[in-house]
Structures are given as structure tokens and as C-alpha cells.
C-alpha positions as CSV (number, residue, x, y, z in Angstrom):
1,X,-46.9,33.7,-18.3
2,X,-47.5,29.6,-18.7
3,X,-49.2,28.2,-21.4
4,X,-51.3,25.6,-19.5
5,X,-50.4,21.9,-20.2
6,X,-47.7,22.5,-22.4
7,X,-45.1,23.6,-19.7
8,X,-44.3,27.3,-21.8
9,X,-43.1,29.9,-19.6
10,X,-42.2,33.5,-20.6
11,X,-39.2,34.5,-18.6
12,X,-38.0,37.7,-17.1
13,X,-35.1,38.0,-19.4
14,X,-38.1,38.0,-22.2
15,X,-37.3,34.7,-23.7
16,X,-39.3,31.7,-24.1
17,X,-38.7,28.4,-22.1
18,X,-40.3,24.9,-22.7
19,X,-39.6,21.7,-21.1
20,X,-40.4,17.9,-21.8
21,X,-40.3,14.4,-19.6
22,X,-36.5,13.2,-20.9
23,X,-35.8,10.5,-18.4
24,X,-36.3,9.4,-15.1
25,X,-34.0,9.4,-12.5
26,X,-32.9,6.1,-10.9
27,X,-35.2,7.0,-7.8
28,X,-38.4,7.4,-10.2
29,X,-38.6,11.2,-10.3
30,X,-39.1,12.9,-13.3
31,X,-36.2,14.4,-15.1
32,X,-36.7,17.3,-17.4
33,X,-35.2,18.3,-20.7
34,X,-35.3,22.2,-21.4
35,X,-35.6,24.4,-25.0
36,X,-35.2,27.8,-25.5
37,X,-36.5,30.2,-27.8
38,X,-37.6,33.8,-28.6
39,X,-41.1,33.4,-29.4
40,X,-43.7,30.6,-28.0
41,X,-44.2,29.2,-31.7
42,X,-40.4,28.7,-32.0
43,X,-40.3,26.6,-28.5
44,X,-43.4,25.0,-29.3
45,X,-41.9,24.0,-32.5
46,X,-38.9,23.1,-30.6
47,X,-40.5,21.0,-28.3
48,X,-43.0,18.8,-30.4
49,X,-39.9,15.7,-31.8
50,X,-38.0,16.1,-28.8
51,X,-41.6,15.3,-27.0
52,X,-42.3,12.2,-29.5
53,X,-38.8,10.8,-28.8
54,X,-38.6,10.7,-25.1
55,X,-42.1,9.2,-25.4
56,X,-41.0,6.4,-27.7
57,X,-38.0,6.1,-25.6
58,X,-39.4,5.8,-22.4
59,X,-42.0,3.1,-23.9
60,X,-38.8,1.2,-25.3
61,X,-36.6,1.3,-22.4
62,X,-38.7,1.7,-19.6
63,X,-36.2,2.3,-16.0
64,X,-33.2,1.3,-18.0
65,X,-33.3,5.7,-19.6
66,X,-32.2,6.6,-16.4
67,X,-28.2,7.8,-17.0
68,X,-25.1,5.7,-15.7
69,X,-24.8,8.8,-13.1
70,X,-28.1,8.5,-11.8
71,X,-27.7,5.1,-11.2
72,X,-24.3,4.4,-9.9
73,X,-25.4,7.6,-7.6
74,X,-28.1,5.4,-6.0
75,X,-26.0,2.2,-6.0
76,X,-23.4,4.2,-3.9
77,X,-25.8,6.0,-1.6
78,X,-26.8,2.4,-1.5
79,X,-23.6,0.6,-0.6
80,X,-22.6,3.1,2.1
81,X,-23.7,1.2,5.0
82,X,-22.1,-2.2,4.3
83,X,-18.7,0.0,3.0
84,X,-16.0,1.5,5.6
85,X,-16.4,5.0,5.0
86,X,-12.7,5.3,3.6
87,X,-14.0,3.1,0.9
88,X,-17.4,4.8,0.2
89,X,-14.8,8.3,-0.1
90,X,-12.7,6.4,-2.8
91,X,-15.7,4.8,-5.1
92,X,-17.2,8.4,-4.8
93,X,-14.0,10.4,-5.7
94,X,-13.4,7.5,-8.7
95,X,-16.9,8.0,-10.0
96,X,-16.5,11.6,-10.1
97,X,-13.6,12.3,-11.5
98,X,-13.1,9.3,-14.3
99,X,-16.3,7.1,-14.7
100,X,-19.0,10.3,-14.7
101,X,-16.7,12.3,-17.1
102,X,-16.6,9.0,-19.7
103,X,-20.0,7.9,-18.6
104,X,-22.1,9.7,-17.0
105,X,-24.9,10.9,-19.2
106,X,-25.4,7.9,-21.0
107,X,-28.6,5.7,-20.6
108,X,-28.4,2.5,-19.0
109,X,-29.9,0.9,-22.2
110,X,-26.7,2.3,-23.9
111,X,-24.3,1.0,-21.7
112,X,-23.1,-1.7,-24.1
113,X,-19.8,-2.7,-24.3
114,X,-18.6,-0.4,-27.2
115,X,-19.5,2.4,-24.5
116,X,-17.2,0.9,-21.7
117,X,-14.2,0.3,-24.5
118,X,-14.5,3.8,-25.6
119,X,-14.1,4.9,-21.8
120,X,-11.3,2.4,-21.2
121,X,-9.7,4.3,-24.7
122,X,-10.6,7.6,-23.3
123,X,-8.6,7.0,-19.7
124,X,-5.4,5.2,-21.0
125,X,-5.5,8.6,-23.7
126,X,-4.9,10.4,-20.5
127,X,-2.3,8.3,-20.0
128,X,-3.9,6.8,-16.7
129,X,-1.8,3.6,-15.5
130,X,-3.1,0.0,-16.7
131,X,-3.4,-0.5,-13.1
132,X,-5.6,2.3,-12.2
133,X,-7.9,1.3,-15.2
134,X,-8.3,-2.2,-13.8
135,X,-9.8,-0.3,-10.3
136,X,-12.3,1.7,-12.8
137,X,-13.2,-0.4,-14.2
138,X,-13.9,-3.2,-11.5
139,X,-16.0,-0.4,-9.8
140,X,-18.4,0.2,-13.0
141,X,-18.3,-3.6,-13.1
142,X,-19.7,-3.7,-9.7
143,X,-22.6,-1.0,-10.5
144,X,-23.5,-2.8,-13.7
145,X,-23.5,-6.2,-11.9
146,X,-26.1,-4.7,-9.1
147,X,-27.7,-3.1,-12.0
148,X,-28.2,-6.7,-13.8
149,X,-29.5,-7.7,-10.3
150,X,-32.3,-5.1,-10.1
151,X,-33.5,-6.3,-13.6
152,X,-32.3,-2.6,-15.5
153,X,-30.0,-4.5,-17.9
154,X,-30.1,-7.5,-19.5
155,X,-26.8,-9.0,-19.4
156,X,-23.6,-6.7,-17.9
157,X,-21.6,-5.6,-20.9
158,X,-18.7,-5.3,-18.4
159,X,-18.5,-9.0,-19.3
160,X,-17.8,-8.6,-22.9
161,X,-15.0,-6.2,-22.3
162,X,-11.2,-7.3,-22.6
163,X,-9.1,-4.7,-20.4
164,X,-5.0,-3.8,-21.2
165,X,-2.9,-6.1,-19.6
166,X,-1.4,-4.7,-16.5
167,X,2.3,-4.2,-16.5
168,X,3.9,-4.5,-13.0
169,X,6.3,-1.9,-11.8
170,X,9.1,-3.0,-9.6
171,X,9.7,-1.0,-6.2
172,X,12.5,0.5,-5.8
173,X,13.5,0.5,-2.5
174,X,16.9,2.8,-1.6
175,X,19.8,1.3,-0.9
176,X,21.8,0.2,2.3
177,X,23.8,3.5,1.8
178,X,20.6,5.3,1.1
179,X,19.1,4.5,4.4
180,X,21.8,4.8,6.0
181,X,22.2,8.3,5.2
182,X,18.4,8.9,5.4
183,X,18.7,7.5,9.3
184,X,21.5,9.3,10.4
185,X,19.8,12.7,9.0
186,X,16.8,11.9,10.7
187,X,18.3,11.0,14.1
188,X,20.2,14.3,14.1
189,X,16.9,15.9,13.2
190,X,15.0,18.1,16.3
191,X,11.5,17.6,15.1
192,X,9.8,14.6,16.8
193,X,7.6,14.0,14.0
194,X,10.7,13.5,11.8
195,X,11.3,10.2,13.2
196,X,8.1,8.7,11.7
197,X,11.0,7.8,8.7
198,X,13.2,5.9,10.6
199,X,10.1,3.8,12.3
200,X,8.8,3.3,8.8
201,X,12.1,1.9,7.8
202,X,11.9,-0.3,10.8
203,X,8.4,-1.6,10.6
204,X,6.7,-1.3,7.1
205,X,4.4,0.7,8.9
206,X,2.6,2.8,6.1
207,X,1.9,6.3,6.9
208,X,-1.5,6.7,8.3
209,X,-0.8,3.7,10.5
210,X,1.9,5.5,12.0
211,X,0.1,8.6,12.3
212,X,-3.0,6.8,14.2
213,X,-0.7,5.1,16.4
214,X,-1.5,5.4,20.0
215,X,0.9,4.6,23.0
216,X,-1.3,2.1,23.9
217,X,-0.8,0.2,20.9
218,X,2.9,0.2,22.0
219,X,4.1,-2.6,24.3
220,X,8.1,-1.8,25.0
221,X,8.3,-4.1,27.5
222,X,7.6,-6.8,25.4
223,X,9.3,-5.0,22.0
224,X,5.7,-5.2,20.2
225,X,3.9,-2.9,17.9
226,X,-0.1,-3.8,17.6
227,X,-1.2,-2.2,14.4
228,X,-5.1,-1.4,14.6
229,X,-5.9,2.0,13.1
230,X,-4.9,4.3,10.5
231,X,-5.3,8.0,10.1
232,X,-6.5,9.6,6.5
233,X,-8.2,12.2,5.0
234,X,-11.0,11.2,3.0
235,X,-13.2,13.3,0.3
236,X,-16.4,13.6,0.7
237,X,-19.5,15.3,-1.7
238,X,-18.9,18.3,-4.0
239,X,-16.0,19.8,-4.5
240,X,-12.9,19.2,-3.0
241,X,-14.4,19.3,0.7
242,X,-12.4,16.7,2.9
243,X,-12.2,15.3,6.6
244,X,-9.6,13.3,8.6
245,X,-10.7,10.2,10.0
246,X,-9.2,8.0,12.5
247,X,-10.8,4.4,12.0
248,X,-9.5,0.4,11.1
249,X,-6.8,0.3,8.6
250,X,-7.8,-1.1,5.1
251,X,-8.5,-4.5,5.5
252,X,-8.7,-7.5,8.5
253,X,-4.7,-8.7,7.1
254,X,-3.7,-4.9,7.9
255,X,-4.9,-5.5,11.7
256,X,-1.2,-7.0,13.2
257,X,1.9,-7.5,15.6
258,X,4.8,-6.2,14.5
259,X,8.1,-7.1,17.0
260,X,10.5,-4.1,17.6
261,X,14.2,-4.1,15.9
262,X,16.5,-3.1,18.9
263,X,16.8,0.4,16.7
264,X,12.6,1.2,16.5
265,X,12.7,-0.1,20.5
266,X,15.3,3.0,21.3
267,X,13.6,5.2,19.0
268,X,10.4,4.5,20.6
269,X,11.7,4.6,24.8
270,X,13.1,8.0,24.0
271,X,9.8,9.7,22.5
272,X,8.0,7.2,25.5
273,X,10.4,10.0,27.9
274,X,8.8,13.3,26.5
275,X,5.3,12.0,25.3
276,X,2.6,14.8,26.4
277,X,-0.5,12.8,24.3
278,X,-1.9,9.6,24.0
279,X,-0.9,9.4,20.2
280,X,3.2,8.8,19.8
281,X,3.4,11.6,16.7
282,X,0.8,14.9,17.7
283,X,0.2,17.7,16.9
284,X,-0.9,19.7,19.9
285,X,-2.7,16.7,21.0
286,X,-4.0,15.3,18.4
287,X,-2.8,12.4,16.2
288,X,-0.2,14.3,12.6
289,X,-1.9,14.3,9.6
290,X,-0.3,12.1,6.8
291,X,0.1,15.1,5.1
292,X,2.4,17.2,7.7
293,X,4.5,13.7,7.9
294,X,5.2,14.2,4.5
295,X,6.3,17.9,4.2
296,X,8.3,16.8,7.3
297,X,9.6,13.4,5.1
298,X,10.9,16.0,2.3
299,X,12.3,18.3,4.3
300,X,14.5,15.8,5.9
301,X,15.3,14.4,2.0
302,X,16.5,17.6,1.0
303,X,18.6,17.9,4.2
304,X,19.8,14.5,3.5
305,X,20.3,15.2,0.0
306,X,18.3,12.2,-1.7
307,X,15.3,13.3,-3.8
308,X,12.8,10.8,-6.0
309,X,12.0,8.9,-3.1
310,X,7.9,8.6,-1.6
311,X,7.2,8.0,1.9
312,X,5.5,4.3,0.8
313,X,8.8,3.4,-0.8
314,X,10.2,2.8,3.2
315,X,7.8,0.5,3.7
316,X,9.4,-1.4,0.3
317,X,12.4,-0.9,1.8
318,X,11.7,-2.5,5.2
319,X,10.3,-5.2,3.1
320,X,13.8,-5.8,1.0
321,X,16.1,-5.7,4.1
322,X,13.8,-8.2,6.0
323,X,14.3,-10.4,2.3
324,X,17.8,-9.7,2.0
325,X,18.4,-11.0,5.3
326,X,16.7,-14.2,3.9
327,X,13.9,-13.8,6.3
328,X,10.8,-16.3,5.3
329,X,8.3,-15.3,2.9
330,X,5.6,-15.3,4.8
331,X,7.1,-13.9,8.2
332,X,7.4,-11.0,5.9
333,X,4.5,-10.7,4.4
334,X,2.5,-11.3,7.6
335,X,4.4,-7.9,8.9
336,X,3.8,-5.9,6.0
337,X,0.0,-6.6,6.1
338,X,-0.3,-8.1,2.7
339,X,-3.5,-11.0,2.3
340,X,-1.2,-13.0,0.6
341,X,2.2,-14.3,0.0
342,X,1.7,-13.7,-3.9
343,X,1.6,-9.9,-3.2
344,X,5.2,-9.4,-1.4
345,X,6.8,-11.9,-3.7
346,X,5.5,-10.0,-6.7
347,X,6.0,-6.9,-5.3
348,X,9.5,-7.7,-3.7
349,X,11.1,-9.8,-6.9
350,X,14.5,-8.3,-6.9
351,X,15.1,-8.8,-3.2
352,X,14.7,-12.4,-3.6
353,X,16.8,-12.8,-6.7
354,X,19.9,-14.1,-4.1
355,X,17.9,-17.0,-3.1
356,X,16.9,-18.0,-6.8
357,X,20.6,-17.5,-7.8
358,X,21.5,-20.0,-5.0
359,X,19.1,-22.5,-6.4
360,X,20.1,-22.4,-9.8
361,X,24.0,-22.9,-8.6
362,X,22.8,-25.9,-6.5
363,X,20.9,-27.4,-9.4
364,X,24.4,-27.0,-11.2
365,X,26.4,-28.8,-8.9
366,X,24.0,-31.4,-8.5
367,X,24.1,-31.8,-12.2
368,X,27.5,-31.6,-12.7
């Protein structure tokens, strides 16, 4: 039964249901606020202030009711055709998981910035790295900046907000004996896919580079690596649903030539001898997912007996020989991918403590 006008239903479980206009979504639509009771006099009753208020509200605040999650949901669905989907997958899965939980139902016209410092509170509670932080918070930043641009806001509170400095933690990379050990394991080691360690350590290549890479990417007559794809899996809507994608890797630096050591060129002639795929690591054809090269990566660290070590930390480790060896700054960092020097230097800071110790004894002698 509906009481006409006043959206009043009787429903089948016997109770009484009412519902009132309490904000719009970002697209316009209506979006409905629901009370409950067990006669139509109590709902009615229910119904009448929480009418008056959205009323007044809506007059006040016009588009800006619609909630943060409303809106940052259209500024996504927005922003996915200028993205690369593996970036669209990581703005979604950040907006779901940290910035909808702090966020999500408030209006826009409350988005102020005591809102955005009680979220930055709320994710460093959780004890979420500084640095992580800084990535939430420059994606809300974005939403409220396109926000600002579409006249919802005024002025972005984003603006107003001082975030936690970041404290930089310095790589460890293992040491000569630790790679050593780690090499010798792996070379013993049957499993092809086992030797995506040892090319790691003799590249920088990060793992989803080396899982995309194709043996047409491989030059062995010349001793060159070209670096021009990456393999991930990237979330995707609801739930935990997922896919793998082969595509570009991250950004236009990561696109590069790598020359082969005389130890990735063997490593890489001997595979060349059995390949059955157009992909140098498959799995029955198709290119390994990051994934299985990491349960292969620990297996061969338990064989090898090494444990707290992450498959990322080889590519720090290529990165410290190469500086060690007192190759230039920027040859390295040109190899690694980085888009600047700034980032392997701050990154790599121990490696590069021999040179700085030379200078300071040269500034000695020279003194006297």
C-alpha cells in the first residue's frame, strides 16, 4: 500500500517504510534517504524534520551535497581515458580502501580542511607510512582540484592542509656475499623461471618488466636488453576481482636499453637454446605472472638460506654494485629507469658514501 505523494509504503514484512530527497548524486539523480517504522503515523512523524533539512540543505548547498564518493566516483570514471589503465586500477583500489572509508559519505560542502586532517589522523592511526599518506592524499588533492574547476567548491581545502613530513628509508641491498650465495643457488637451480633473480641482479630489471619480456626485446648479438613492457595484475571494480595485463611499463623514463654483463649474456644464450615461446620466462606459453616469480624467488631464499629479502630489493642491489664500482650517476640512473638523478642518489646514499669519503680526504690534504 503507498500513501500517494508522500512516498509511504507498507511492506511485506508488515512494517512501514518512508523515504525523502537527501542528496543528489554527482550525475544529478536523486538520492534517497529511508525511515522505518511500525505504523504510518510513526514514519510520517519520522519523515517530516528529516524532509525540512534536506530541503534547506539542498537550497544552501546546491551540487556541492553530493558526497566525496559520489564525486571522486565520477571524476575517476572520468579520468579513465587520459589514464593507463594500471593507473586508473591504483586510484580506484586507493579510493576504496583508504579515502572512501575516511571520506566517503561526507558532502562536498563539508569537505573542509579539518575533514582531510582528521583522515590524514585516521590513516597514520593505522599506522600507514608517511609516504603512502603523501600518495592519498595527492589523489584527493587531484579530485578536489577538478572539483574547484567544475565550480562545486569554493576554494580546495587540500590547500590549507600541512601533511607529516616524509621520513626516507634507506634500501638495503644484500651484500657481495649475499649475492653471491643467492647466484650460485640459483644457477644450480632446475626451474627456468628461477633465473629471473640472477637477471634482476644483473639488470635492475623490476619484476613485471622481466616477466613481459619478449625474445624480441633481446638483442644477444649486440649484448642489449630493450625494456618496453611490463606485466601486472591490476584490480578492477568490486571486490577483489583482478586481471593480468601486458602493456607500457610505468612511465616514458621506464622505456630503455639496458647493455648485457658478460654473466646476464650467458644466462640469456642458454635459455635462447631451449626457448619454446616468444616470452623468455612462460608459463605454457604465456608470459609468468609476477606472482609465480615470487613464490619461485622464496623458494630459492629458503634453499639459499637468506630470508628478509623482497624481490625489488635486487634491483637496489644492481643499483649499489653499478655505484660501488664508481659507475656515473646518471649512467645508473638512466638504467634503472628513474626520471631523475635526485631519485637514485636519494635512494642509493650509502653506496655512494666511498666517493664522498674521498672528497672529504682530498679537501684535507689540500688543506693541510
Amino acid at each position: 500500500m503507498c500513501r500517494r505523494g508522500e512516498n509511504i509504503y507498507h511492506r511485506k514484512d508488515e512494517r512501514w517504510e518512508g523515504r525523502y530527497h537527501k542528496s543528489r548524486k554527482a550525475n544529478g539523480r536523486i538520492l534517497y534517504g529511508y525511515v522505518y517504522g511500525k505504523s504510518y503515523e510513526e514514519v510520517q512523524e519520522k519523515l517530516r524534520p528529516l524532509k525540512k533539512s534536506a530541503e534547506i540543505t539542498l537550497k544552501l548547498h546546491g551540487k556541492s551535497v553530493v558526497t566525496f564518493n559520489e564525486w571522486s566516483l565520477q571524476w575517476l570514471n572520468e579520468l579513465q581515458t587520459t589514464v593507463k589503465p594500471a593507473t586508473y586500477a591504483s586510484y580506484q583500489h586507493k579510493l576504496k580502501k583508504y579515502l572512501w572509508k575516511s571520506l566517503g559519505e561526507v558532502p562536498m560542502y563539508q569537505m573542509d580542511a579539518q575533514a582531510i586532517r582528521a583522515a590524514v589522523d585516521s590513516w597514520k592511526s593505522q599506522g600507514l607510512a608517511c609516504s603512502s599518506i603523501k600518495v592519498f592524499f595527492r589523489l584527493l588533492n587531484q579530485a578536489m582540484a577538478y572539483a574547484l574547476k567544475q565550480g562545486l567548491i569554493e576554494t580546495n581545502p587540500c590547500e590549507s592542509v600541512k601533511l607529516p613530513k616524509v621520513d626516507k628509508k634507506r634500501v638495503r641491498a644484500l651484500s657481495l656475499r649475499e649475492q653471491k650465495k643467492l647466484e650460485k643457488v640459483v644457477e644450480e637451480d632446475r626451474d627456468p623461471r628461477a633465473k629471473t633473480i640472477n637477471l634482476a641482479l644483473r639488470t635492475g630489471m623490476r619484476i613485471g618488466e622481466i616477466a613481459a619480456l619478449k625474445w624480441d626485446a633481446v638483442d644477444l648479438e649486440a649484448k642489449l636488453i630493450y625494456v618496453n613492457s611490463t606485466y601486472q595484475r591490476l584490480c578492477y571494480g568490486k571486490g577483489k576481482k583482478s586481471i593480468l595485463q601486458l602493456g607500457p611499463p610505468k612511465s616514458k623514463s621506464s622505456k630503455r636499453v639496458i647493455p648485457l654483463s658478460d654473466k646476464a649474456y650467458t644466462l640469456l644464450k642458454k635459455l635462447k637454446k631451449t626457448a619454446e615461446s616468444d616470452f623468455v620466462f612462460t608459463t605454457k606459453g604465456k608470459p609468468c605472472e609476477p606472482r609465480l616469480l615470487t613464490k619461485h624467488f622464496h623458494r630459492i631464499l629458503k634453499k639459499a638460506k637468506l630470508s628478509g629479502i623482497h624481490f625489488h630489493q635486487l634491483r637496489h642491489t644492481f643499483a649499489t654494485r653499478c655505484l660501488e664500482a664508481e659507475e656515473k650517476l646518471m649512467v645508473v640512473s638512466r638504467m634503472l629507469g628513474h626520471s631523475s638523478q635526485k631519485i637514485t642518489s636519494d635512494t642509493y646514499y650509502d653506496a655512494q658514501l666511498k666517493e664522498r669519503i674521498g672528497v672529504i680526504q682530498a679537501m684535507d690534504q689540500l688543506v693541510g
